[in-house]
Structures are given as C-alpha cells and as structure tokens.
N, CA, C and O atoms as a DFTB+ gen file, in Angstrom:
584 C
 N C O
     1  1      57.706    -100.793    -113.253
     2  2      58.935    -100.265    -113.808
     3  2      58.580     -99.407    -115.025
     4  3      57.698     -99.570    -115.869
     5  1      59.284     -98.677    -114.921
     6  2      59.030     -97.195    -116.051
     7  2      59.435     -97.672    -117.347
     8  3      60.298     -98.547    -117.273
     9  1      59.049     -97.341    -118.596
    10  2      59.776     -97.800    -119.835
    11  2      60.980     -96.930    -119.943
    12  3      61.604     -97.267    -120.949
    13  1      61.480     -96.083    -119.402
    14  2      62.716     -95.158    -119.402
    15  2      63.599     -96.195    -118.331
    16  3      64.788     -95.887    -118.250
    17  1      63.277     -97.086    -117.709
    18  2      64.248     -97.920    -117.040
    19  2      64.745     -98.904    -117.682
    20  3      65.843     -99.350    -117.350
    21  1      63.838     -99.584    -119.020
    22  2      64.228    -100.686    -119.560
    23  2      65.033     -99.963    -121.270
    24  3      64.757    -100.538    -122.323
    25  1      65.785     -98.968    -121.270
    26  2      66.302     -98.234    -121.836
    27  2      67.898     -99.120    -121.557
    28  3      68.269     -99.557    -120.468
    29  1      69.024     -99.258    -123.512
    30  2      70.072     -99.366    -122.500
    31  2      70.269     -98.014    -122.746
    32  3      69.457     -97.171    -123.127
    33  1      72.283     -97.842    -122.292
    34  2      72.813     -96.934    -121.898
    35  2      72.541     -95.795    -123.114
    36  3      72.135     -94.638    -123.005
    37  1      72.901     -96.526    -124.253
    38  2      73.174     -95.661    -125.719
    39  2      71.127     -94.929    -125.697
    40  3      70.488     -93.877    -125.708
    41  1      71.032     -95.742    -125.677
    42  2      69.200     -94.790    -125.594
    43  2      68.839     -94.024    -124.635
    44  3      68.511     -92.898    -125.010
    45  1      68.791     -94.179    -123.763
    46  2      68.888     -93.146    -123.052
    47  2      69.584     -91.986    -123.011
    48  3      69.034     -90.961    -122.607
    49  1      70.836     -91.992    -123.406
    50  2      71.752     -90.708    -123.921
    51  2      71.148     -89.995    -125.237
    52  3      71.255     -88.830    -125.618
    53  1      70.663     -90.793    -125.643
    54  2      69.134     -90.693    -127.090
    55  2      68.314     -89.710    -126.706
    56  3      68.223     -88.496    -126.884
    57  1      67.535     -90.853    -125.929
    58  2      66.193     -90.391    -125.436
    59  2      65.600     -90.062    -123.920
    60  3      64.466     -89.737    -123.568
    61  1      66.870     -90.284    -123.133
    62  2      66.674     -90.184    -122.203
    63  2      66.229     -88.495    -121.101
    64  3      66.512     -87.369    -121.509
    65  1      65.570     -88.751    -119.839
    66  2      65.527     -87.326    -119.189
    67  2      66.780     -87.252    -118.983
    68  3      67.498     -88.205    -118.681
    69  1      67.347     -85.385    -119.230
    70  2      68.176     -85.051    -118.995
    71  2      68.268     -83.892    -117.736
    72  3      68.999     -83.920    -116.747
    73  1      67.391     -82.998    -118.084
    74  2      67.193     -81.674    -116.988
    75  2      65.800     -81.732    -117.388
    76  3      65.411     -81.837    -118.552
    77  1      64.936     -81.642    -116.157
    78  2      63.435     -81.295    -115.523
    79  2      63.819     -80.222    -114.510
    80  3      64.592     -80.079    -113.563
    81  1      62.621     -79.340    -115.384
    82  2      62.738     -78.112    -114.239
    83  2      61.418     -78.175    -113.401
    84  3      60.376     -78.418    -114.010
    85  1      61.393     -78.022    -112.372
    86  2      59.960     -78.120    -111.343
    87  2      59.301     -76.943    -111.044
    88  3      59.884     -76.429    -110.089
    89  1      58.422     -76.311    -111.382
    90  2      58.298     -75.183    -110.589
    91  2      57.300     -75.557    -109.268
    92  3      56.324     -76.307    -109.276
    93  1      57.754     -74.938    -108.351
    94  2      57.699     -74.804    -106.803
    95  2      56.416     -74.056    -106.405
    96  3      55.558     -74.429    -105.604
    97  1      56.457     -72.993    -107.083
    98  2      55.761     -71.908    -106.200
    99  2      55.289     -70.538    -107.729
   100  3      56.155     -69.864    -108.287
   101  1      54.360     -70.495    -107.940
   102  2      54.719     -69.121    -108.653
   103  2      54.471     -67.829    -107.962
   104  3      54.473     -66.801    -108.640
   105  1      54.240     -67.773    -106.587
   106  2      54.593     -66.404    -106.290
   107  2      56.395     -66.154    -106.295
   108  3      57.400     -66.838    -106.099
   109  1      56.042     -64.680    -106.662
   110  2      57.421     -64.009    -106.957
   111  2      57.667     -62.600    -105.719
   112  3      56.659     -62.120    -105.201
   113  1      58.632     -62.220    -105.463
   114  2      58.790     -61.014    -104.720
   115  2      58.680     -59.713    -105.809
   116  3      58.347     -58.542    -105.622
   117  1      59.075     -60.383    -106.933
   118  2      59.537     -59.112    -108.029
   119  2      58.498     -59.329    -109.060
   120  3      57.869     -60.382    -109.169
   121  1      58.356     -58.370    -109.752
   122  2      57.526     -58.071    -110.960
   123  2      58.565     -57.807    -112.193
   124  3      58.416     -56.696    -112.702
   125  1      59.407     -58.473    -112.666
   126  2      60.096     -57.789    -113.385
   127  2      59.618     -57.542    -114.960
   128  3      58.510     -58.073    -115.045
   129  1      59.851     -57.172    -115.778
   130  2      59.119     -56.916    -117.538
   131  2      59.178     -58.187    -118.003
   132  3      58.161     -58.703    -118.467
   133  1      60.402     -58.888    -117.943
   134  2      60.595     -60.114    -119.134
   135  2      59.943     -61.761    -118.577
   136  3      59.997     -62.853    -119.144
   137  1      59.467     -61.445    -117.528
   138  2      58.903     -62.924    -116.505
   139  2      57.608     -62.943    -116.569
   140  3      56.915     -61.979    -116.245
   141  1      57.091     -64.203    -117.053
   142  2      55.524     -64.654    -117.300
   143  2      55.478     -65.610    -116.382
   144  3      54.587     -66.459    -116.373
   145  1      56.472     -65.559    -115.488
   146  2      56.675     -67.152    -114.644
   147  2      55.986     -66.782    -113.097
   148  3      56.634     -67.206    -112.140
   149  1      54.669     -65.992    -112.779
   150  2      55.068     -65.416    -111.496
   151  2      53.535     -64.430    -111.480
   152  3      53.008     -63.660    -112.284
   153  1      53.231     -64.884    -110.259
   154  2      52.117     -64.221    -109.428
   155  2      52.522     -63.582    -107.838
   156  3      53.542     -63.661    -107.152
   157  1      51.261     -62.958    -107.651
   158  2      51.148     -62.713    -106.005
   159  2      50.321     -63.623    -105.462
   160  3      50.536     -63.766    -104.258
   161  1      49.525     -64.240    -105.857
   162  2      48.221     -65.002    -105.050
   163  2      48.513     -66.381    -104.983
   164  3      48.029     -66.965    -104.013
   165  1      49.124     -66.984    -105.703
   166  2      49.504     -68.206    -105.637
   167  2      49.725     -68.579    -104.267
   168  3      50.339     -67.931    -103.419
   169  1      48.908     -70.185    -104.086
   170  2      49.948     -70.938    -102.788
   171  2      50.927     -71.516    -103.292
   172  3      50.897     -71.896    -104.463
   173  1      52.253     -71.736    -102.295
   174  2      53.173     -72.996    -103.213
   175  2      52.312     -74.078    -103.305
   176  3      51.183     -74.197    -102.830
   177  1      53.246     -75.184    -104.249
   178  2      52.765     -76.241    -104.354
   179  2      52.768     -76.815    -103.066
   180  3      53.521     -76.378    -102.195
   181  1      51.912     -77.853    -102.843
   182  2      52.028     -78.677    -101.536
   183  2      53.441     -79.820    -101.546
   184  3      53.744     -80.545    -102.494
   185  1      54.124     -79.730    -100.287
   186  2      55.284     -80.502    -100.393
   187  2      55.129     -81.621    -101.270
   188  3      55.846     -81.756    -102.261
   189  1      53.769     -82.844    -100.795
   190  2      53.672     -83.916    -101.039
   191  2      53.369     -84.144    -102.480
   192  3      53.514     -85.212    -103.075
   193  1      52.949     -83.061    -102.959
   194  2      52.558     -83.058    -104.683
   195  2      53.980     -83.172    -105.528
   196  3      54.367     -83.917    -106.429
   197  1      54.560     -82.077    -104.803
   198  2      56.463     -81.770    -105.688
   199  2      57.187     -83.211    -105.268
   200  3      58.073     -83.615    -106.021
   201  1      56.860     -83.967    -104.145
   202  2      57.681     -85.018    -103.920
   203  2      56.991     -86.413    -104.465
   204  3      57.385     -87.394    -103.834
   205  1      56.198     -86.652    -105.339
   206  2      55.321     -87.404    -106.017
   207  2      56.069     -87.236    -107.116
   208  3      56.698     -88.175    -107.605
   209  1      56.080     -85.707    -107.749
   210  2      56.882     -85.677    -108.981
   211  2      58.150     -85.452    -109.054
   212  3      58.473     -85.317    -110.234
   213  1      59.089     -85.341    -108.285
   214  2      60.262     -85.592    -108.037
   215  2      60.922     -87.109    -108.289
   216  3      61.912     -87.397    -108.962
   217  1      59.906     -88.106    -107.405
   218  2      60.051     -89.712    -107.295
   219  2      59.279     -89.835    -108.649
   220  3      60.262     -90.252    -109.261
   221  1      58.308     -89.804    -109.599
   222  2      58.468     -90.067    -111.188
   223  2      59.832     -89.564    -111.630
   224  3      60.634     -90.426    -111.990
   225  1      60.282     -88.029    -111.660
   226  2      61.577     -87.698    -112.749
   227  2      62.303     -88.570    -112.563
   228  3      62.674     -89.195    -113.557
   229  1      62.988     -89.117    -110.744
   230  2      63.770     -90.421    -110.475
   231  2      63.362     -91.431    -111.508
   232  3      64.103     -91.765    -112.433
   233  1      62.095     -91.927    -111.303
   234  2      61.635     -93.234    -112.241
   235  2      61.718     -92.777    -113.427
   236  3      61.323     -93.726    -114.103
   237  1      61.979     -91.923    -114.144
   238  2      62.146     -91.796    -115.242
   239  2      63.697     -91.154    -115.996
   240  3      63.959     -90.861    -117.163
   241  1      64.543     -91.109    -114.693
   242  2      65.612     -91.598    -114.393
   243  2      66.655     -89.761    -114.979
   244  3      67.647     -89.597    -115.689
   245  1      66.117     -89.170    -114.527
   246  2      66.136     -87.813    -114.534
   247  2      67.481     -87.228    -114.094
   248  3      67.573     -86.821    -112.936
   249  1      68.640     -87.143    -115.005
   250  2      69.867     -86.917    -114.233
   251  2      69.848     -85.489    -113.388
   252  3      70.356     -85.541    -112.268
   253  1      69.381     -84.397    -113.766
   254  2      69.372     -83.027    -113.171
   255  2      67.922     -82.636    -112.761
   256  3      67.202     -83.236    -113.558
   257  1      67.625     -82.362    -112.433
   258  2      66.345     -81.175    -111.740
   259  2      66.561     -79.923    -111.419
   260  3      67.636     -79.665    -110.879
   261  1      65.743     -79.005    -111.632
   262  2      66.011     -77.445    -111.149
   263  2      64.674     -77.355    -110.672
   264  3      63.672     -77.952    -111.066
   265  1      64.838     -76.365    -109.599
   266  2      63.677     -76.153    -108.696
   267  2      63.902     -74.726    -109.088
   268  3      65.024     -74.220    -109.097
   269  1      62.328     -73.818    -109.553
   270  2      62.273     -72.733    -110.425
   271  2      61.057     -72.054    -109.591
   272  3      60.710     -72.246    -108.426
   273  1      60.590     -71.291    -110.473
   274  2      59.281     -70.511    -110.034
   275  2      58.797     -69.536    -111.114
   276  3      59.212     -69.434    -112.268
   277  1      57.970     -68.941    -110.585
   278  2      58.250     -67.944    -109.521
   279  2      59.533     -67.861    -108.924
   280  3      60.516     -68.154    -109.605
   281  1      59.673     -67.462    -107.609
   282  2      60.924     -67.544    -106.656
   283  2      60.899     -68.810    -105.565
   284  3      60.642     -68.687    -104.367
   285  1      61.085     -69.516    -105.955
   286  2      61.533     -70.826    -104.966
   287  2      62.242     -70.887    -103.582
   288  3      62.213     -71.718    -102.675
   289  1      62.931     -69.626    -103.763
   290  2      62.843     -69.541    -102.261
   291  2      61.459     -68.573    -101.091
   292  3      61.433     -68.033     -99.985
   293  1      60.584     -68.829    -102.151
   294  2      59.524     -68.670    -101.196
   295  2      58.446     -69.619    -101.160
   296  3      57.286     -69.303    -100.896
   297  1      58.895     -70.969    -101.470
   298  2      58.627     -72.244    -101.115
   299  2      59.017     -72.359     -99.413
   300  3      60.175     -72.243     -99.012
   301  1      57.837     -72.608     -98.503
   302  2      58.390     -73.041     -96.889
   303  2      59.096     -73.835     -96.573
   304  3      59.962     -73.745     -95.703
   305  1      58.738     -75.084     -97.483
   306  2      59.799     -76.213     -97.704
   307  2      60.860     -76.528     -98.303
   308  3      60.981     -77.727     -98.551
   309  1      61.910     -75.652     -98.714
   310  2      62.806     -75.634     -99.750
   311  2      63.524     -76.613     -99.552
   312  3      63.814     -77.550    -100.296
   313  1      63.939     -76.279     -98.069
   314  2      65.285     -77.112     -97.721
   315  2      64.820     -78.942     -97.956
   316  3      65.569     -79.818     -98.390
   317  1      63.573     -79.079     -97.574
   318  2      63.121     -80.452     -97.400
   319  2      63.019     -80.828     -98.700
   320  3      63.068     -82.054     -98.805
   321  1      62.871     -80.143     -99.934
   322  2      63.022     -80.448    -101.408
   323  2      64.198     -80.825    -101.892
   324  3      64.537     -81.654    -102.737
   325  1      64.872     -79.930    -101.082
   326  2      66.329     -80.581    -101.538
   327  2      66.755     -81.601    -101.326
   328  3      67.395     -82.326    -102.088
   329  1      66.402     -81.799    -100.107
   330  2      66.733     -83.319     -99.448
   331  2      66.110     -84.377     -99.816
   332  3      66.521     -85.491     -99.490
   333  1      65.217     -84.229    -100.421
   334  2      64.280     -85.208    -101.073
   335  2      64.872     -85.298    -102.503
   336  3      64.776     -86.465    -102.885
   337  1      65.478     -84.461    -103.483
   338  2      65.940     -84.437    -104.510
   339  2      67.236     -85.954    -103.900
   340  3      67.256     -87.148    -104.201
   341  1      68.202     -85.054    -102.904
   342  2      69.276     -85.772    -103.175
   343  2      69.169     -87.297    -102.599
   344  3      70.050     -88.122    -102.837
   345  1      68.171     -87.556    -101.926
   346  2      67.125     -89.033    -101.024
   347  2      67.150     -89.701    -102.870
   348  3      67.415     -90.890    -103.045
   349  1      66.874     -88.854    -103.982
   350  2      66.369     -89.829    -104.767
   351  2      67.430     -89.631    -105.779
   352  3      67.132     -89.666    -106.973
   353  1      68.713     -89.416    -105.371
   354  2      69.546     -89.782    -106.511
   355  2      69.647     -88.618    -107.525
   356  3      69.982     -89.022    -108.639
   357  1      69.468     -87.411    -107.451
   358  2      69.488     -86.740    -109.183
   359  2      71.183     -86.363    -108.948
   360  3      71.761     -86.126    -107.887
   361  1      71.638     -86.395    -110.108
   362  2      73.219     -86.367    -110.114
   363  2      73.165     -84.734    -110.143
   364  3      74.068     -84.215    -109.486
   365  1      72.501     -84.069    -110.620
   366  2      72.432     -82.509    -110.310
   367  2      71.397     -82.096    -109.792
   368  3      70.421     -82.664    -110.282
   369  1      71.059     -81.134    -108.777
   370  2      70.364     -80.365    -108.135
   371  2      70.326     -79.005    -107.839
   372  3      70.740     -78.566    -106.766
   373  1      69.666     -78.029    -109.080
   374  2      69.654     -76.792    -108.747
   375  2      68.864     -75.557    -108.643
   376  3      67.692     -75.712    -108.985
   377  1      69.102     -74.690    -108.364
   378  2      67.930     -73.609    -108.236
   379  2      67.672     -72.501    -108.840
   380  3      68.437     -71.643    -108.399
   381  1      67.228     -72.233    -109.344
   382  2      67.273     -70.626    -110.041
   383  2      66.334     -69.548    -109.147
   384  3      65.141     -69.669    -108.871
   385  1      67.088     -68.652    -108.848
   386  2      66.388     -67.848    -107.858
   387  2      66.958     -66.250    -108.163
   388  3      68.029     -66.186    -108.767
   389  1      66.448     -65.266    -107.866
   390  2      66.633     -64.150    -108.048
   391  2      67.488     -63.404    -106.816
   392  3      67.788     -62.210    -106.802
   393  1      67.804     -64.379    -105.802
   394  2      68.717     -64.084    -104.888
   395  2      68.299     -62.968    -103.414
   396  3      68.781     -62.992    -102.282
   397  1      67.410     -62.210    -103.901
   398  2      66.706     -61.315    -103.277
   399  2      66.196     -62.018    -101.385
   400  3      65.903     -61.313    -100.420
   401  1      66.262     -63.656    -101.434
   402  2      65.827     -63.936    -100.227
   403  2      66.745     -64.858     -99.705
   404  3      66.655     -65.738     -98.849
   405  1      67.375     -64.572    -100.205
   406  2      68.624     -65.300     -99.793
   407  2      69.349     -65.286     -98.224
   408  3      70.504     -64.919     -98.008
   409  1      68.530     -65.702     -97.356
   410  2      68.543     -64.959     -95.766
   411  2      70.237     -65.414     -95.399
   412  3      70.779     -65.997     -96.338
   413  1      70.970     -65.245     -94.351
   414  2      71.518     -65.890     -93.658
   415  2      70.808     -67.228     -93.024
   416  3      71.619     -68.150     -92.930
   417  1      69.674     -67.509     -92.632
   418  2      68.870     -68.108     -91.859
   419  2      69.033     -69.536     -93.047
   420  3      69.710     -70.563     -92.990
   421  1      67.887     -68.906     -94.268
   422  2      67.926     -69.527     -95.234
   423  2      69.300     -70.230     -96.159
   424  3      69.217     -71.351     -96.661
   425  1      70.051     -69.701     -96.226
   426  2      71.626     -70.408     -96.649
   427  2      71.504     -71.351     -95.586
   428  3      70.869     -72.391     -95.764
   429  1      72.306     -70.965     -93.995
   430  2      72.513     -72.021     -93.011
   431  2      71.648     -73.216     -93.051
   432  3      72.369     -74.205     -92.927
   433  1      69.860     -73.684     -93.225
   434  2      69.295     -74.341     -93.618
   435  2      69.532     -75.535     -95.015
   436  3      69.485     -76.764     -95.064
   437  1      69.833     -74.317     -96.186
   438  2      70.063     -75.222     -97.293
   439  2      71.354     -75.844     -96.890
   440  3      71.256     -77.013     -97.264
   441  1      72.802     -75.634     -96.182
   442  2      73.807     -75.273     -95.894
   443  2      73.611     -77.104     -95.006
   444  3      74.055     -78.113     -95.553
   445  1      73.092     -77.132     -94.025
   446  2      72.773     -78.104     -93.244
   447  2      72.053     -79.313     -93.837
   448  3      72.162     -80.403     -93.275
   449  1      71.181     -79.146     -95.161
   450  2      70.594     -80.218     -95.660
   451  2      71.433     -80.613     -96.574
   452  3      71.160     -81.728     -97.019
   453  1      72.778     -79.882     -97.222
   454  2      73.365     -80.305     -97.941
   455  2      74.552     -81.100     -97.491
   456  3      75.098     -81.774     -98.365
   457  1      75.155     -81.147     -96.009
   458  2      76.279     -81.698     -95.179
   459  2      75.353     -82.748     -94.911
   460  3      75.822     -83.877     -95.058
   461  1      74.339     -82.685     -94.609
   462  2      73.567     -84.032     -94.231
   463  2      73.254     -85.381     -95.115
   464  3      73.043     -86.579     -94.928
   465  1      73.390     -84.127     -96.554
   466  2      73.265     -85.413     -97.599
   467  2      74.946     -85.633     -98.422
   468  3      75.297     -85.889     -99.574
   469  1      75.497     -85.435     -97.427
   470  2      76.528     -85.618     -97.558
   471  2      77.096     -84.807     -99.140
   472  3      78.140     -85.261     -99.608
   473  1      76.558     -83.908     -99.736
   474  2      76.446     -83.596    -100.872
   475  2      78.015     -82.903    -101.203
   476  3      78.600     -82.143    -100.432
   477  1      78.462     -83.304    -102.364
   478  2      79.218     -83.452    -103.266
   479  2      79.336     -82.465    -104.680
   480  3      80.393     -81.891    -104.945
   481  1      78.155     -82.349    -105.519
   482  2      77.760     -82.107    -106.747
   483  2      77.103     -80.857    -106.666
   484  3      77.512     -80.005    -107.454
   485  1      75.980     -80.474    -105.734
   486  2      75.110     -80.021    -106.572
   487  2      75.737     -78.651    -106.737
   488  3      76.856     -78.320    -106.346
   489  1      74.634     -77.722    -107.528
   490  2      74.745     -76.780    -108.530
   491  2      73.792     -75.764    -107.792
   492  3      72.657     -76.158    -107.523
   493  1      74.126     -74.628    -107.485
   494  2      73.123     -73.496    -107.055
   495  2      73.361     -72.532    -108.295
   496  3      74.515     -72.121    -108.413
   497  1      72.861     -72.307    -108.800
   498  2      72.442     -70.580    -109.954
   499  2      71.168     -69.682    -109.265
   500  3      70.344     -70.248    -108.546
   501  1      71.097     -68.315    -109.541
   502  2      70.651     -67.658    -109.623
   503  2      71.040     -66.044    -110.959
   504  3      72.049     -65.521    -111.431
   505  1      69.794     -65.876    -111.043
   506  2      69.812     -64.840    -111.912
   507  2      70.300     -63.718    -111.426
   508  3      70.205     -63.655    -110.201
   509  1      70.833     -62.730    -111.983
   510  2      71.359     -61.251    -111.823
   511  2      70.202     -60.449    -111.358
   512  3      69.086     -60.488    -111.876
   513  1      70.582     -59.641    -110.237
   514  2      69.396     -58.807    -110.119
   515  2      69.678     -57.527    -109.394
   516  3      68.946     -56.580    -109.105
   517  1      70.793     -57.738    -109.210
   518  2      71.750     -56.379    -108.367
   519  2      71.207     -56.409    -107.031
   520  3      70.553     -57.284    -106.464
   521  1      71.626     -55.226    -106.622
   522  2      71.770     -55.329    -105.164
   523  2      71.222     -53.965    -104.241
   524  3      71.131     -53.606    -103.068
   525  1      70.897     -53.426    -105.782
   526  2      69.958     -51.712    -105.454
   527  2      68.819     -51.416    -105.644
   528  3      68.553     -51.773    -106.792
   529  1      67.879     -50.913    -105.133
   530  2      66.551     -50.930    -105.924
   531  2      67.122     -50.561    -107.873
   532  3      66.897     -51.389    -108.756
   533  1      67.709     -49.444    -108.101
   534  2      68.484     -48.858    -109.494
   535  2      68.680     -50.337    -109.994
   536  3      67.824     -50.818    -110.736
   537  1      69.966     -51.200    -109.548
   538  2      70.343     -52.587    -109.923
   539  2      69.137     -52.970    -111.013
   540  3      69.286     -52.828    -112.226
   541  1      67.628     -53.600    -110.242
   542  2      67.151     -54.269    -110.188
   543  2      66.171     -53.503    -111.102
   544  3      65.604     -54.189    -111.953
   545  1      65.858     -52.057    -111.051
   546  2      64.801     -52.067    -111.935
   547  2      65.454     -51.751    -113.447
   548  3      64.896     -51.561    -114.528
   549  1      67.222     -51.780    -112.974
   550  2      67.442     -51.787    -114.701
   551  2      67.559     -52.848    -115.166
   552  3      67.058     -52.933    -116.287
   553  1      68.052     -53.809    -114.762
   554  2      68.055     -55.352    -115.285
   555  2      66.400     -55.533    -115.254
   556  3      65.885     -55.505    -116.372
   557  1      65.405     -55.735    -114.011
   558  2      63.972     -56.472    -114.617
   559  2      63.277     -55.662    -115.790
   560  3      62.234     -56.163    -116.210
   561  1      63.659     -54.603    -116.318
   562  2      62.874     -53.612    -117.264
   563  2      61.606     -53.191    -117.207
   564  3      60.736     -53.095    -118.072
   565  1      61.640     -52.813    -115.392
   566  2      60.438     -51.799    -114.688
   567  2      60.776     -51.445    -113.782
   568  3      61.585     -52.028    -113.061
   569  1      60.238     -50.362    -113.556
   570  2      60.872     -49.967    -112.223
   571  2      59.614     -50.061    -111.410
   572  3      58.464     -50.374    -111.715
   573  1      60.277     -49.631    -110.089
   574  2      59.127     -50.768    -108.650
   575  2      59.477     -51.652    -108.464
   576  3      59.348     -51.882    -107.261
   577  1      60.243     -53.022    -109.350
   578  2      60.160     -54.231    -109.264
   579  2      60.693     -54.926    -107.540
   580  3      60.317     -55.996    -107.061
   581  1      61.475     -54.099    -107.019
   582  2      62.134     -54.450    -105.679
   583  2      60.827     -54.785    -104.400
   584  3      61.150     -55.085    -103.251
C-alpha cells in the first residue's frame, strides 16, 4: 500500500495527486516555434511501460491524468490507454492534442472505448491549430509546420 493511500481526506486535498500528465509518444506531426515537447525519431512508449505508470498514478490515487506528447494521437495504442485509464478509476481523463489526426476512423475508436467504459466524465482538449496550412503556421510561429 502506497503512503498516498494511508492519507485522510483533508491531506490529501493538501498533498494529494491531483493532475499527472503522461507523455505517450514524443513524436510530433508539427514542428511548431514554441514546443520543446517533440521529435521525429522517437518510438512511442511501449503500451506496457505507460500502463505500469498509469496503475502507480492510481496507487497514488491520481484524480486526473492527461495523455500529452509530442502528439498522442500518434500513439498506436491510444484507444487501449484510455481504457486502461478508465479500468483504473481516474475521475478525469484527457488529452491534449493538436487535432491535426483526428481521423474519422480514430474518433469512432476513442468513441467505442468510451461507450464501453461506460464513460460519463471524461474531458478531451486540444490545442488551436487551425485548419489551413496559413492557420497553423501563424499560430505555431513557423512556417512549414503542417
């Protein structure tokens, strides 16, 4: 048992985890100016590594998680992260993504793991990034970035 379990209520609101962000993957699709968060060569993490530390944030009783990057939706396993998030209880579950891969394919997937977990709560974000190559290289502050 974790010493964050033998916490009472008032300490933990203290000292307790509140939001853990995970990063997934640091490859990125985009290069933008203001992001240090992000390669091309990177592999993602291996499922079984992110779901090791997923089940600690649980044990350490982790109300939110965000799954980050790089771009996280170029994690293979996204959808199965999620489901593993909501398998272990986090009262929030969300993503920050640049939206750019946002497939039809990919929604219907997250879309299906979230009816399955019967989900209720969670939280999807993504960052602004427009919808034009123009959009995108004026918000990342380079152009190419698309």
């Amino acid at each position: 048992m974790s010493h964050m379990a033998t916490l009472n209520v008032f300490q933990w609101l203290r000292y307790g985890s509140w939001l853990a962000q995970v990063i997934v993957t640091r490859l990125c699709n985009l290069t933008c100016g203001y992001c240090t968060e992000y390669d091309r060569t990177s592999d993602p993490a291996p499922y079984d590594e992110l779901a090791l530390r997923l089940a600690k944030l649980a044990e350490l009783r982790a109300w939110a998680v965000c799954l980050t990057g790089g771009e996280p939706t170029m994690h293979p396993r996204l959808p199965d992260l999620v489901a593993e998030m909501k398998r272990l209880g986090f009262k929030r579950r969300t993503l920050i993504t640049n939206g750019t891969r946002l497939t039809t394919g990919l929604i219907e997937a997250l879309d299906r793991t979230v009816r399955a977990c019967q989900e209720r709560d969670a939280v999807a974000g993504w960052t602004l990034t427009g919808s034009t190559q123009a959009g995108v290289d004026s918000i990342s502050l380079r152009s190419g970035t698309w």
